[in-house]
C-alpha positions as CSV (number, residue, x, y, z in Angstrom):
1,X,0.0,0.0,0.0
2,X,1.1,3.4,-0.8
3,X,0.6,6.5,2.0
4,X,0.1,9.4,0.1
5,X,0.0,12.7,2.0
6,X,-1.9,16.0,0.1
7,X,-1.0,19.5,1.5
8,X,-3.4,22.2,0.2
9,X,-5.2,24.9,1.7
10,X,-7.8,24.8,-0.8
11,X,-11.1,21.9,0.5
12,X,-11.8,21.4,-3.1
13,X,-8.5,20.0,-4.1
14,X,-8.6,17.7,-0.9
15,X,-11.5,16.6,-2.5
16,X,-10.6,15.9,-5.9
17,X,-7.7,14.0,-4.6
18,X,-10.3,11.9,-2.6
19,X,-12.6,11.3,-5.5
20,X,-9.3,10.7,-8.1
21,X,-7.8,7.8,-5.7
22,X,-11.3,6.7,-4.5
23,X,-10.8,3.1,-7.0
24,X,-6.9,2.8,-5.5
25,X,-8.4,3.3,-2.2
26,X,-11.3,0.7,-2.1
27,X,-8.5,-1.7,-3.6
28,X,-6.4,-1.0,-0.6
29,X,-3.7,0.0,-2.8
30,X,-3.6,3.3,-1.6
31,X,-4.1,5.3,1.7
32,X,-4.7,8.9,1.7
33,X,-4.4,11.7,4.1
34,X,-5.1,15.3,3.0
35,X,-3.9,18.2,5.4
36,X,-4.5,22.1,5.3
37,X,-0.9,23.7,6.0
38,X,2.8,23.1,5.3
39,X,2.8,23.4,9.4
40,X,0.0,20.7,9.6
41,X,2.5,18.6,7.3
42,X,5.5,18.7,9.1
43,X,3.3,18.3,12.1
44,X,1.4,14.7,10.5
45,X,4.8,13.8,8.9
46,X,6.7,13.9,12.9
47,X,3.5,11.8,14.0
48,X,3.7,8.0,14.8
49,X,1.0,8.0,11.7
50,X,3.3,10.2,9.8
51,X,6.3,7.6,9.6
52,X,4.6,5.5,6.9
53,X,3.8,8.5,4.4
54,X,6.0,7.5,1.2
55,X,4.8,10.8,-0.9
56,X,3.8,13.9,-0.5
57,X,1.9,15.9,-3.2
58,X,2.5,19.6,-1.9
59,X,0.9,22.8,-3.3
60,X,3.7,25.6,-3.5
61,X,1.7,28.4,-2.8
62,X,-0.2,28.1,0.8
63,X,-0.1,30.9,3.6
64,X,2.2,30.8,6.5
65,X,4.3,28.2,5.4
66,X,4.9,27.9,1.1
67,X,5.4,24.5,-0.1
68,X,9.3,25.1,-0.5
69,X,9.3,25.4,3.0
70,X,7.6,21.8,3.5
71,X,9.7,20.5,0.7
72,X,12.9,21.7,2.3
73,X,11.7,20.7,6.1
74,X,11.3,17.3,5.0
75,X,14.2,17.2,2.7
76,X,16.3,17.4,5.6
77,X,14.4,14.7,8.1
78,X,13.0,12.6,6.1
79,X,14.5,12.5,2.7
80,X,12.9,8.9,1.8
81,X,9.7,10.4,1.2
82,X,8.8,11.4,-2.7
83,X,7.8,15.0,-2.8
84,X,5.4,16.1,-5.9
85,X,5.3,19.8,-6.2
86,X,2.0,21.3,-7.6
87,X,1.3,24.8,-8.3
88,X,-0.9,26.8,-10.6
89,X,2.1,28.5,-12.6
90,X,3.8,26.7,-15.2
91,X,7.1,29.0,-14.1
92,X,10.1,27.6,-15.0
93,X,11.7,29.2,-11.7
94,X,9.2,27.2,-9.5
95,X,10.1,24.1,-11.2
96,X,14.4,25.1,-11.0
97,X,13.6,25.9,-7.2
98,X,11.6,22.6,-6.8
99,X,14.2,20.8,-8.2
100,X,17.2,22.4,-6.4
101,X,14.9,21.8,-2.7
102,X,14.9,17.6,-3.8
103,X,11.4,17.9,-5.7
104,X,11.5,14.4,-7.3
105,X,8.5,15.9,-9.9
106,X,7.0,18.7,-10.2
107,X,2.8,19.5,-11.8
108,X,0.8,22.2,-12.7
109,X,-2.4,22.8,-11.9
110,X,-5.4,21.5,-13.1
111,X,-3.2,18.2,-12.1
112,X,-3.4,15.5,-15.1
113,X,-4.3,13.0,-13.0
114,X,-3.5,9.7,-15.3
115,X,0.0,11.3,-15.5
116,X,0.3,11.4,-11.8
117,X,-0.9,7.4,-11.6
118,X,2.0,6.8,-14.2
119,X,4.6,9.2,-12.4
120,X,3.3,7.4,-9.2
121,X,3.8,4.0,-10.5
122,X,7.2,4.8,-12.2
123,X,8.4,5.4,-8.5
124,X,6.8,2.4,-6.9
125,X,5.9,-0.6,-9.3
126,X,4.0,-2.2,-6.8
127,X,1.4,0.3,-7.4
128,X,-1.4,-0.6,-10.2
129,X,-3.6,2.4,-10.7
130,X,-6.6,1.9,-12.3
């Protein structure tokens, strides 16, 4: 099973993730958790619940904390984990930051959500998206 972690600030994204890994879920091939904040990451990802997570899918641009703060947090505690950017600009800066900070991939946003099952599966073979 894969633990997937979403960090957006926006309800309706949490929502689509939900609805987009609802098949993977039922299958028991993938567990999802969706939190609010890069702080609520950090904070899920130091959790006993937390130590599983094998990917998180992190919006750049959240209050408080951006995304390359949670990418670089967990860059330098937990570097196993797979971190997918996702943002709204296609800005080739965000993507040459998000690499330089260990982004393993980086998507724009509306996400193309087949391509993330591949990108997924390209990473972890065990996993057989629907």
């Amino acid at each position: 099973m894969i633990n997937i972690l979403t960090v957006d600030d926006e309800d309706d994204v949490a929502a689509l993730y939900k609805v987009f890994f609802k098949k993977e879920q039922k299958k028991e091939l993938v567990n999802l958790h969706c939190v609010k904040s890069g702080q609520e990451c950090i904070d899920f990802l130091n959790s006993e619940e937390g130590e599983g997570i094998h990917i998180v899918l992190c919006d750049i641009n959240m209050p408080e904390m951006d995304g390359f703060e949670v990418l670089s947090r967990i860059k330098r505690t937990v570097d196993h984990i797979k971190v997918f950017m996702i943002s709204a600009y296609d800005n080739d800066d965000y993507l040459a930051k998000a690499e330089s900070l260990g982004s393993e991939k980086y998507f724009t946003k509306p996400v193309d959500f087949p391509k993330l099952k591949t990108t997924i599966q390209e990473f972890f073979p065990e996993y057989k998206a629907s």
